[in-house]
C-alpha positions in Angstrom: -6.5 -41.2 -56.7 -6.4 -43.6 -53.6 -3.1 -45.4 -55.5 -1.7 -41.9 -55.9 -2.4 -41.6 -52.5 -0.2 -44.0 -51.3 2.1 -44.1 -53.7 3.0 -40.4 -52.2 3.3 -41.8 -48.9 5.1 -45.1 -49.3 7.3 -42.1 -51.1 7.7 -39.7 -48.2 7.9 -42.8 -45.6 10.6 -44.2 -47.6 12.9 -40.8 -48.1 12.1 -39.5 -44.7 13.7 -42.9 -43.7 17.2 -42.3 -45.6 17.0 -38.3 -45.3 19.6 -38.5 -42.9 21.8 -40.0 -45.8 20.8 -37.3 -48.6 23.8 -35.5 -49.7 21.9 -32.1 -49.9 24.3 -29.4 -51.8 23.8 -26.1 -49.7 26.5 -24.2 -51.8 26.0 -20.6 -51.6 26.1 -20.7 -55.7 22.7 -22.9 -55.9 19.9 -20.6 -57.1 16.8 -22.1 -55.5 16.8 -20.7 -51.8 14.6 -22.4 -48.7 14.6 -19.5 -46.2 12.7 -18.4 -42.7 10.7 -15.4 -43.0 11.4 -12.8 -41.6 14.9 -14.3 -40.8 14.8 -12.1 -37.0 11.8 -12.0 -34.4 11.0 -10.3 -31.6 8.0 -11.3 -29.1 8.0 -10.9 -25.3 7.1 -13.8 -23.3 3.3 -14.8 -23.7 3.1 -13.2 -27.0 3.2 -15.8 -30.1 4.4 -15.5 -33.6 4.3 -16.8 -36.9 7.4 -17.0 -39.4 6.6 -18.4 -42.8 8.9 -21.2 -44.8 9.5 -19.5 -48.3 11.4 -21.0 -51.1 12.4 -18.7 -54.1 13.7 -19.8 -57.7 13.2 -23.4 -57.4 11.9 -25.6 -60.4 9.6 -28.7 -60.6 9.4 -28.8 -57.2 6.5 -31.9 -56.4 7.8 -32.9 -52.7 9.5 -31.2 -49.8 10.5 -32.1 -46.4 11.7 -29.4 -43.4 12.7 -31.0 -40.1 13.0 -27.6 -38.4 15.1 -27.2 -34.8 14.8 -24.5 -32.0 15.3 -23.9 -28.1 12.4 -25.8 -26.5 13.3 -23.7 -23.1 12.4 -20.6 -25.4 10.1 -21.5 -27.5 7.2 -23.8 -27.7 6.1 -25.0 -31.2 2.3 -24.4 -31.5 1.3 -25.6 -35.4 2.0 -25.6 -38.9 0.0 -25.2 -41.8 0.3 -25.3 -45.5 1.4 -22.4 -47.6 -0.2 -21.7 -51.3 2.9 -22.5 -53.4 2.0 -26.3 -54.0 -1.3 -25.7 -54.6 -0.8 -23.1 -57.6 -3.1 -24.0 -60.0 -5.8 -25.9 -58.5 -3.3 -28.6 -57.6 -4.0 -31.4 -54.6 -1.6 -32.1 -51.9 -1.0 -34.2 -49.1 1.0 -34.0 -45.3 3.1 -35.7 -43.1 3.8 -34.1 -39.8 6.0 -35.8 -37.2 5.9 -33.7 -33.8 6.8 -36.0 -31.1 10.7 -33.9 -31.0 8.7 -30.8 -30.2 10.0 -30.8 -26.6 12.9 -31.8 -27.8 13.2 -29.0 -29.9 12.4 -30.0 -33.1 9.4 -30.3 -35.3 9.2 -32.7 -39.0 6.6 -32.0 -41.6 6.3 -32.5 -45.3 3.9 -31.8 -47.5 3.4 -32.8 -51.5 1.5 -33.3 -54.2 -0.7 -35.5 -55.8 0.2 -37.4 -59.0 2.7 -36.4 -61.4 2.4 -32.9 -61.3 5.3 -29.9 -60.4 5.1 -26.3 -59.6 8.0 -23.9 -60.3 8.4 -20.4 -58.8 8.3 -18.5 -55.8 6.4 -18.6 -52.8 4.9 -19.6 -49.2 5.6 -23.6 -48.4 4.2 -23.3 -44.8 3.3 -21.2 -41.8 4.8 -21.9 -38.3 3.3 -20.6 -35.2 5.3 -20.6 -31.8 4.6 -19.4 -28.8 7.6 -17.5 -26.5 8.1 -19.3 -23.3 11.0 -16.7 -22.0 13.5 -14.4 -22.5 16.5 -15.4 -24.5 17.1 -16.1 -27.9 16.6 -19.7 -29.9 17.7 -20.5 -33.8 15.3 -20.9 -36.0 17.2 -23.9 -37.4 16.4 -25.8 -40.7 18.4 -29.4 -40.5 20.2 -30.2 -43.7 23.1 -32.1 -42.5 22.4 -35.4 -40.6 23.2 -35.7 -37.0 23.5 -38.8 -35.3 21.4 -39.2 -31.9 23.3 -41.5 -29.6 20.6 -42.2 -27.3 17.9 -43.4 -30.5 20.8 -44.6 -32.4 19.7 -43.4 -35.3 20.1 -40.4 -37.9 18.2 -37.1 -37.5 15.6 -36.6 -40.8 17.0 -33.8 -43.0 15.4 -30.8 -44.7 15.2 -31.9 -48.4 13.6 -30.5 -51.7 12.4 -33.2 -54.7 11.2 -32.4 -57.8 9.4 -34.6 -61.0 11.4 -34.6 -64.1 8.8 -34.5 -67.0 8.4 -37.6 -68.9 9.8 -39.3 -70.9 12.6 -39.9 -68.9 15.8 -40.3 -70.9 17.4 -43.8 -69.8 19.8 -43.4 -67.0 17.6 -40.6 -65.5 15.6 -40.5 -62.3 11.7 -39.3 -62.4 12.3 -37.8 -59.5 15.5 -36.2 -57.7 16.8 -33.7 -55.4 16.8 -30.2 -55.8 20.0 -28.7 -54.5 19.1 -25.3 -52.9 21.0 -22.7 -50.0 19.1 -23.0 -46.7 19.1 -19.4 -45.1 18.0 -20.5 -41.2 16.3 -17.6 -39.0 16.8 -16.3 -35.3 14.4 -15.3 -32.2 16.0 -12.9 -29.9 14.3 -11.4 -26.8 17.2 -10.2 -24.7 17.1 -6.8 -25.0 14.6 -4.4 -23.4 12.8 -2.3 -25.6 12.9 1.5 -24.9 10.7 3.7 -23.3 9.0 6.3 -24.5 7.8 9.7 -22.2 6.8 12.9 -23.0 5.7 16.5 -21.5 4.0 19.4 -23.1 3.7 23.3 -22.3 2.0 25.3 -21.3 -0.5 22.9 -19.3 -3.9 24.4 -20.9 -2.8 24.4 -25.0 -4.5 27.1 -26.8 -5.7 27.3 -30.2 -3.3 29.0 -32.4 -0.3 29.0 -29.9 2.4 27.1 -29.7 2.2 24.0 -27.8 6.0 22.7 -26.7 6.4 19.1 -26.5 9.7 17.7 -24.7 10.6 13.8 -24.9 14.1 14.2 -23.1 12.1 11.9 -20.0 12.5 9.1 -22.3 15.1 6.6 -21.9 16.7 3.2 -22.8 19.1 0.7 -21.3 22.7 1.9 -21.1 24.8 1.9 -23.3 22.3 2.2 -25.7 21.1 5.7 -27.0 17.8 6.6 -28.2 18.5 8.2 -31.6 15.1 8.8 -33.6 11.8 10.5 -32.1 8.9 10.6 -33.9 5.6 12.8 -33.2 2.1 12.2 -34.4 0.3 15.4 -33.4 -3.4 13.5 -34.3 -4.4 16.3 -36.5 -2.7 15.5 -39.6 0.7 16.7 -39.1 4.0 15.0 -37.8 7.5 15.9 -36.4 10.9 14.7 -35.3 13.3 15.2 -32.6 13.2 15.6 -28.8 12.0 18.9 -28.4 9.2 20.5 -31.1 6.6 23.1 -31.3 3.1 22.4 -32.5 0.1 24.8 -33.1 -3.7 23.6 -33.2 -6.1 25.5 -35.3 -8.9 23.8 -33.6 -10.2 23.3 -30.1 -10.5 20.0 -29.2 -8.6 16.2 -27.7 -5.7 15.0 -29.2 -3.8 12.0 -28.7 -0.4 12.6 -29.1 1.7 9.6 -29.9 5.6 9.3 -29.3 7.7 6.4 -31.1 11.3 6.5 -30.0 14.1 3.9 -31.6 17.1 3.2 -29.8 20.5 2.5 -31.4 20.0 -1.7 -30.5 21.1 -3.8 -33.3 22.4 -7.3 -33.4 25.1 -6.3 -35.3 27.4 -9.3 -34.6 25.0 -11.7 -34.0 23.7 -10.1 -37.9 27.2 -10.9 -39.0 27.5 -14.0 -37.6 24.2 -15.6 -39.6 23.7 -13.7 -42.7 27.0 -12.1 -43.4 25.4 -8.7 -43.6 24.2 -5.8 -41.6 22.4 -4.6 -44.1 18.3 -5.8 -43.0 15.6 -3.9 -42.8 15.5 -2.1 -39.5 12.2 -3.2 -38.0 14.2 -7.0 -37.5 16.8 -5.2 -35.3 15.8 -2.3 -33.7 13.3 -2.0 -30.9 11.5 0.8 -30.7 8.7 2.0 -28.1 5.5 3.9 -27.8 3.8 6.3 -25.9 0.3 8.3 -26.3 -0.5 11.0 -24.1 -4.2 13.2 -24.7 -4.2 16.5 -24.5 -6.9 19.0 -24.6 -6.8 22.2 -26.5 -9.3 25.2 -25.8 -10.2 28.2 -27.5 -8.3 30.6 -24.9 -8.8 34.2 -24.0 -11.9 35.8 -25.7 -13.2 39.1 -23.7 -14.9 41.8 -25.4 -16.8 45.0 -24.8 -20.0 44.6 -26.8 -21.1 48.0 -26.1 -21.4 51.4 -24.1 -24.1 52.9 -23.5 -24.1 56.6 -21.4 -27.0 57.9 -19.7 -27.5 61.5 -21.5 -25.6 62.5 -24.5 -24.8 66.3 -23.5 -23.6 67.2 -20.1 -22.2 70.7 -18.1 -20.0 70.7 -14.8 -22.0 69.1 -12.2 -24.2 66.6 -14.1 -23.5 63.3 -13.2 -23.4 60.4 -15.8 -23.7 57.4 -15.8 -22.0 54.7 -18.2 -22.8 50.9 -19.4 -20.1 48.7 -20.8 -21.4 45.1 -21.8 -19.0 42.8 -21.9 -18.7 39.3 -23.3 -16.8 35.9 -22.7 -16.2 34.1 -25.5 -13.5 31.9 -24.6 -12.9 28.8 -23.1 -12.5 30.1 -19.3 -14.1 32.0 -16.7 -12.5 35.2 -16.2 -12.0 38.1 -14.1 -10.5 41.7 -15.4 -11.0 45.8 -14.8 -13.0 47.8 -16.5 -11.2 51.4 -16.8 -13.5 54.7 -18.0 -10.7 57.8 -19.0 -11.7 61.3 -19.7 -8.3 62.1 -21.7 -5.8 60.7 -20.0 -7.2 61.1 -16.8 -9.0 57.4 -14.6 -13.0 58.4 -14.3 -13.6 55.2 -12.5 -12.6 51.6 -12.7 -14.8 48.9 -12.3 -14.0 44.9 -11.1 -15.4 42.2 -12.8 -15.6 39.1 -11.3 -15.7 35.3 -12.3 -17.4 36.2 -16.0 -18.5 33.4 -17.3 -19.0 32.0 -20.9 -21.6 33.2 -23.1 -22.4 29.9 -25.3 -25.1 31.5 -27.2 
């Protein structure tokens, strides 16, 4: 194992020296892809991310090398660690990582593995951290053509993919060789403001069972831009969409009420410009803001006369008689009302009550 050991290195050290020579074939034809994923971020400054470096449909892959640019004024290079895809099966592997370019703007690393051994496949070849310095927008860049540096006088390293051949190796063939592959490099972008979300409801005390109007028209965005999607989470099961909506709780109780609202953003050029499509997943292009209000909902109005209760049962002119109505708050406020005896159509009396407060028994 230690001879394995550096054999693999004296191997990296010596193609990491002539990288900048490799004559990688990035024709959009090749099968085997080495990609940044997700190819867009988003992260305001203070806030880190991680993108991972995937490779898809590549073959006997036993070696790889990334030298992987970016806009040191944007972004600051924090680590990198190993992925799973060399280590399929149990399978050892070994590192180089070269980060004195980091403030610079650039980070190499490589990683392979140990003896003669290959993995095929899809999957994760390492996890890269940054943090965001600023606003503005950086290239996630991986280097596959060689650029010379006039102040080192030398090449830059290259991004590069080897895989082992099984033996036996037919005569005039190479154990190992490169993989040509189509590098698909990745963008940060933190120009743009995201929206903001507001929202008000009426009437100002909700009550159970009716309706409950919530308006998000106080919400806005950066002109030109136009918020085009609301979405409601009521935080009682249901959901709706739009700027204006009505909503009706069944129970008393506090809700949080959560607003997302997505604006028309997109980097549509800039889309253009690096993948040749618009067509990605809206969540790398569009910002999107959110806003939680809580809202309490009470029971309401509940009054009733419980009973009446007269003093004698039979009467002639002259008697007088006298009359108890109980009444009963079962609501959710104190209230105050008239109490109105009729003989016919005609007002006996009315009575005033006052302040009633709630009977919780």
């Amino acid at each position: 194992m230690k001879q394995e050991y550096k054999l693999l290195m004296f191997l990296l050290t010596i193609i990491s020296i002539v990288g900048g020579f490799l004559n990688v074939n990035i024709a959009s034809s090749v099968d085997t892809k080495l990609y940044v994923d997700p190819p867009m971020m988003y992260a305001l400054p203070g806030e880190s991310f991680t993108i991972d470096l995937k490779v898809a449909n590549v073959e006997r892959l036993h070696l790889w090398q990334v030298n992987m640019s970016f806009n040191p004024t944007v972004l600051k290079f924090i680590n990198v660690t190993e992925g799973d895809f060399l280590r399929k099966e149990g399978k050892e592997t070994t590192s180089m990582k070269d980060l004195r370019g980091i403030e610079e703007g650039w980070a190499l690393f490589s990683w392979g593995i140990f003896g003669k051994f290959y993995v095929s496949g899809s999957g994760v070849l390492a996890k890269v951290e940054f943090e965001v310095l600023t606003t503005g927008e950086s290239k996630i860049d991986l280097v596959t053509e060689p650029i010379w540096n006039e102040e080192s006088q030398k090449w830059t390293y290259m991004t590069f993919l080897i895989k082992m051949n099984p033996a036996p190796v037919p005569p005039g063939g190479q154990e190992m060789e490169e993989i040509p592959f189509t590098a698909v490099d990745g963008i940060f972008y933190n120009l743009e403001v995201p929206p903001v979300a507001l929202f008000t409801y009426s009437p100002e005390t909700p009550m159970v069972n009716a309706t409950v109007t919530f308006n998000a028209s106080s919400s806005y965005t950066t002109t030109p831009r136009e918020i085009e999607e609301y979405y409601w989470n009521f935080n009682d099961g249901a959901n709706g969409t739009g700027v204006t909506v009505d909503h009706t709780y069944k129970n008393s109780g506090k809700y949080n009420v959560t607003l997302t609202v997505i604006d028309n953003t997109n980097a549509t050029a800039l889309v253009e410009a690096m993948y040749n499509t618009t067509k990605m997943p809206r969540i790398w292009y569009e910002l999107y803001s959110k806003y939680t209000k809580t809202i309490e909902v009470k029971l309401g109005h509940n009054v009733a006369i419980t009973n009446v209760k007269k003093s004698i049962e039979e009467v002639t002119a002259g008697e007088t008689v006298s009359i108890n109505v109980t009444t009963l708050n079962k609501g959710t406020e104190t209230e105050s009302f008239n109490v109105t005896a009729y003989y016919g159509n005609n007002v006996i009396e009315k009575k005033s009550v006052t302040a009633l407060s709630l009977n919780l028994s």
